[in-house]
N, C-alpha and C positions, 0 to 999 in steps of 0.2 A: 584223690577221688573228687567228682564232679558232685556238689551240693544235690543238683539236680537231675545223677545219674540213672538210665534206663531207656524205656520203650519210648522214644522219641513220640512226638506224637497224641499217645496215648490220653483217655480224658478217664479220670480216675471217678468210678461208682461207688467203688470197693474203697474204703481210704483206712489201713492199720497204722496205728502206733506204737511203737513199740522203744523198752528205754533199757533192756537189757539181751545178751544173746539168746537166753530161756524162752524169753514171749517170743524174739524174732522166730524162732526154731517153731515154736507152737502155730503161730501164722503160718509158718510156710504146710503146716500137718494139716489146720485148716482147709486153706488151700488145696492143695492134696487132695483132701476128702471132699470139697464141693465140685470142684473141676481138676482131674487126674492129668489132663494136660492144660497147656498155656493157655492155649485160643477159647477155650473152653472158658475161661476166667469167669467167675460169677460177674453178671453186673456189668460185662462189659471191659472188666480190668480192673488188677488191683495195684494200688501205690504203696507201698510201706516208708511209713516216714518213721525215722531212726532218732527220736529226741536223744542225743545221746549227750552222756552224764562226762565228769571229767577224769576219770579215775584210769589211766594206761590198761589195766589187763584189761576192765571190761571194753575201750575202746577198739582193742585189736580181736576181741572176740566177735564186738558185732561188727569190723569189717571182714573177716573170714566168711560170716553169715550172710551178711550182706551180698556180698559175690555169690553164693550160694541161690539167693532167690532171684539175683540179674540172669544166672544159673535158668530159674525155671520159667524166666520170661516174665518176670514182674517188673514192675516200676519203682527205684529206689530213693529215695531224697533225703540225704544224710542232713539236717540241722545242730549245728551248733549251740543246743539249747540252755548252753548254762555256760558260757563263754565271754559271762561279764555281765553287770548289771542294765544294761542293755539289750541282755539277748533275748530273757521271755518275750518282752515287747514285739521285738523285730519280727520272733519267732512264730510269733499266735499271730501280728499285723500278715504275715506272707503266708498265715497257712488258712488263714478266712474265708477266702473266694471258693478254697478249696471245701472245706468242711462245709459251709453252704451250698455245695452242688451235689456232694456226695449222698449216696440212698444208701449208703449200708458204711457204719462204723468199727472196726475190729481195735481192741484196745485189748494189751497185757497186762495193765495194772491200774484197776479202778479206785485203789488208793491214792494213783499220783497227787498230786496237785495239779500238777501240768496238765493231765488228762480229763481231771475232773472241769478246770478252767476250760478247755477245750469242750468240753460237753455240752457247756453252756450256747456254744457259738454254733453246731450244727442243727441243723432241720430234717438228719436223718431219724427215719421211723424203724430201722433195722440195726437194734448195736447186738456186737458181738464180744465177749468175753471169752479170753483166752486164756490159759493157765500161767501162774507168777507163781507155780508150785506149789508149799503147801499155804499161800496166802489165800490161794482161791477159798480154801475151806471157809477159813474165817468170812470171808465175803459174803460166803452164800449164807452163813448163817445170819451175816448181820441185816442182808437184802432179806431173809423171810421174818423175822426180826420187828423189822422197821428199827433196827439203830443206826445212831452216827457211824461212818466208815472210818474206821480205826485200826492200825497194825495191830495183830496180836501182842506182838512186846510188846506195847504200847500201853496196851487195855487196862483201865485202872487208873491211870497214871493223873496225873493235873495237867489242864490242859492249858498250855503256854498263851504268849499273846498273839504268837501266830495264827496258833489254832482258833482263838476263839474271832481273829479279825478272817481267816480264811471261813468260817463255819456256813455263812448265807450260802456259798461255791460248794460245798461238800453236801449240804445239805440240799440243793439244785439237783445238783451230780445223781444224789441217792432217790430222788423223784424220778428224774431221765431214765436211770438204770431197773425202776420198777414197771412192769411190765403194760400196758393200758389198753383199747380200742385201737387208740394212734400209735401205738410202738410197738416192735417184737426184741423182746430180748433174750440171747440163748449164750449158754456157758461152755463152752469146746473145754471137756478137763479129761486128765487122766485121773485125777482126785478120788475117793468115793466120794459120792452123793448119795446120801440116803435121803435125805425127805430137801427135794430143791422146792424153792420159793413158788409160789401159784403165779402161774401162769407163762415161769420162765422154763424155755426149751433146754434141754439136757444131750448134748453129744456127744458122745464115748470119745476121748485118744486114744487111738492105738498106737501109734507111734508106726503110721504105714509107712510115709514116703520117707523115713529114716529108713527101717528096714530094707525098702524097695532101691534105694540108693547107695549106702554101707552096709558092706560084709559078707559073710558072715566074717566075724573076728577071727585071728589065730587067740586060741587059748594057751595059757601059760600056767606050769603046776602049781605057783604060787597065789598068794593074796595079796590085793591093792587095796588100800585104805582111799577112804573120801574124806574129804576136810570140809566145816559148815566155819560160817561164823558168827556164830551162836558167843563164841566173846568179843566179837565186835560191834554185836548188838546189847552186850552190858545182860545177857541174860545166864550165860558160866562162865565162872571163873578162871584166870585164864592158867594159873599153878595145877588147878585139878584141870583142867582139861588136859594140859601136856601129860600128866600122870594117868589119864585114861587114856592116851593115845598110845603112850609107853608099854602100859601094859595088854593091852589089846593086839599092838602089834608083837611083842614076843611070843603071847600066847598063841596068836593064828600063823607067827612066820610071815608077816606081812612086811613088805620090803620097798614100796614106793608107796606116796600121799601126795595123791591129786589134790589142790589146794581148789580152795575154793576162790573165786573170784574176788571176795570182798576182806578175804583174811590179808591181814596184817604184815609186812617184810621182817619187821621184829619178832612176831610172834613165829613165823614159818622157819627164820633162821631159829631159834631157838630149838623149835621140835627135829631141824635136822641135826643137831650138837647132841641133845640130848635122845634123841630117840635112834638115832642113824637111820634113820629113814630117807629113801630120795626124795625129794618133794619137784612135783613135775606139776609146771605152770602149764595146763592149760589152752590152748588155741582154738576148742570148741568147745561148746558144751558137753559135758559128759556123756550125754547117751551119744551123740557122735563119736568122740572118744570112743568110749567101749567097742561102738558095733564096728570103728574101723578098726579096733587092737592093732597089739596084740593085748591081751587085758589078762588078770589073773583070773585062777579059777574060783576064786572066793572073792567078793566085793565085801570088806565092812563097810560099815558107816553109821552115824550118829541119828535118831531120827532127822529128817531131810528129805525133800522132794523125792533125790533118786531112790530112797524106799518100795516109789511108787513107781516110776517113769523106767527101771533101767530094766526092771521084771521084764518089761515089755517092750523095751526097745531090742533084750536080747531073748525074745522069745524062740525055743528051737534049739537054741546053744545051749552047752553043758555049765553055762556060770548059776554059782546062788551065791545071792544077795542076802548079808547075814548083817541085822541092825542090830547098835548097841543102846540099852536104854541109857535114860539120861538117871543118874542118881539126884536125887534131890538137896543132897550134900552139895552138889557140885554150881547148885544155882549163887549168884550174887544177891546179896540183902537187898540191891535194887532191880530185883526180875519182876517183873508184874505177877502179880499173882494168880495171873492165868495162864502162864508157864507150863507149870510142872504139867496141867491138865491138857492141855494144848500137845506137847510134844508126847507124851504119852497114846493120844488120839492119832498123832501120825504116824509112828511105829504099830498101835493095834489094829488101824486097820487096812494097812498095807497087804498084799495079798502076796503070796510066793516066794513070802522069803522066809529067811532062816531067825526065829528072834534069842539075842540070847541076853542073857541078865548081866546088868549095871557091872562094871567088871571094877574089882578094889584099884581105889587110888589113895596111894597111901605114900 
């Protein structure tokens, strides 16, 4: 793949970031929803630039994606941005010119670091927040707030030497990202928003140009499990999580586990020994997945994004979406203790699906 692949040409107004397939997929819905075809592109055209991480599944997920929005006639620029101690530099030095000319910013995760550094360096008056799932929530709360931008896991926590030598950049970022005279800032989510920040713009997902492009799915009588990695962020345990998965799936009949991106090869072979579950890696994102099936007719999952996202990517079709809560048994002595509060909030207020109670792991 060409660093600099796409619309030859092209002078990017519109400039996205994006560091995982979830936000690429949300830009392209963006998209979508500001201008339904190519030429139409807000702004004159958009670039999506792909900081991408180093981690094999999620690399081969945002190049499926990636092809996807060369697909609807955008500008693609894959960066290497974590490719050695080296690369930030080279990365932010080659993308300058860029971010200084650009009138409107589309970013998936205003946690980054990467992104927030990046904030500092444009003079666009237009940013735009995309969904990073259920991060966005924490976000808005912490933009209406006035806090530090912080991961939910996170929250609580003592904050390292990084964090406190990164803090002047974060705390820029969380200025830029507040709304002014000189800036507009708006949040594209599928999330609920119930009380968003003053003055920031509020866009419904629907998950159109998924829909309008995949499916509808073949359904299938059985139940597919989703996989979070909620123990690879040290927030459950990883003995009670197999033992929830175990029992979840004999009790629904569930028979494959979409893994989740950032889960573990240890951990996934383990729940297929112990669970006999298929576990299938993957190639898009899930609400892709789904609406191209064939998918089961019962989706579990753990609280998780697609609580949110898959209600509505498979609007129409005969699937429900049935979430398991999180038992608080199941948390590690080192979760933040804004955890149990936090995943509970995303299970309650999901809409359309099925909830069912903390199932025994024993």
């Amino acid at each position: 793949m060409s660093p600099h692949a796409g619309k030859a040409g092209l002078t990017p107004h519109t400039l996205a970031f994006v560091e995982s397939p979830v936000q690429l997929l949300n830009v392209l819905e963006w998209a979508h929803l500001r201008a339904p075809r190519a030429e139409e592109a807000p702004g004159g055209g958009l670039t999506l630039v792909v900081l991408s991480p180093t981690d094999p599944m999620t690399r081969g997920q945002l190049r499926r994606m990636a092809d996807l929005a060369r697909d609807e006639g955008h500008t693609v620029r894959w960066e290497e941005a974590r490719g050695g101690p080296a690369a930030p530099f080279q990365t932010i030095g080659g993308l300058t010119r860029l971010l200084r000319k650009a009138d409107r910013i589309v970013m998936g995760d205003p946690f980054s670091r990467y992104v927030q550094l990046l904030l500092t360096i444009t003079r666009a008056r237009d940013l735009v927040v995309v969904d990073d799932g259920t991060a966005t929530m924490e976000f808005v709360a912490q933009l209406a707030s006035g806090e530090r931008l912080v991961r939910w896991h996170r929250k609580g926590g003592r904050q390292g030497p990084r964090d406190l030598i990164f803090a002047p950049v974060s705390s820029s970022a969380r200025r830029r990202l507040t709304p002014s005279t000189r800036r507009k800032v708006e949040i594209f989510s599928s999330m609920p928003i119930e009380e968003p920040p003053k003055g920031v713009t509020i866009t419904a997902n629907e998950f159109a140009w998924t829909r309008a492009t995949f499916g509808p799915p073949r359904i299938t009588k059985g139940a597919d499990m989703v996989g979070t990695s909620l123990v690879e962020t040290g927030v459950v345990d990883a003995d009670r999580y197999v033992e929830a998965v175990s029992a979840l799936a004999k009790t629904h009949g569930a028979t494959r586990y979409f893994a989740h991106r950032r889960e573990s090869t240890e951990k996934l072979h383990r729940l297929a020994v112990e669970t006999g579950l298929e576990i299938v890696r993957p190639d898009l994102p899930l609400e892709l997945i789904a609406r191209r099936g064939p998918i089961g007719r019962t989706i579990l999952s753990f609280p998780s994004t697609v609580v949110h996202t898959l209600p509505l990517a498979l609007v129409g079709t005969e699937v429900r979406v049935a979430v398991c809560d999180i038992d608080p048994a199941w948390l590690t002595e080192n979760a933040s203790p804004r955890a149990q509060g936090f995943l509970s909030g995303v299970t309650g207020t999901a809409k359309d699906v099925h909830r069912l109670s903390a199932v025994s792991a024993v």
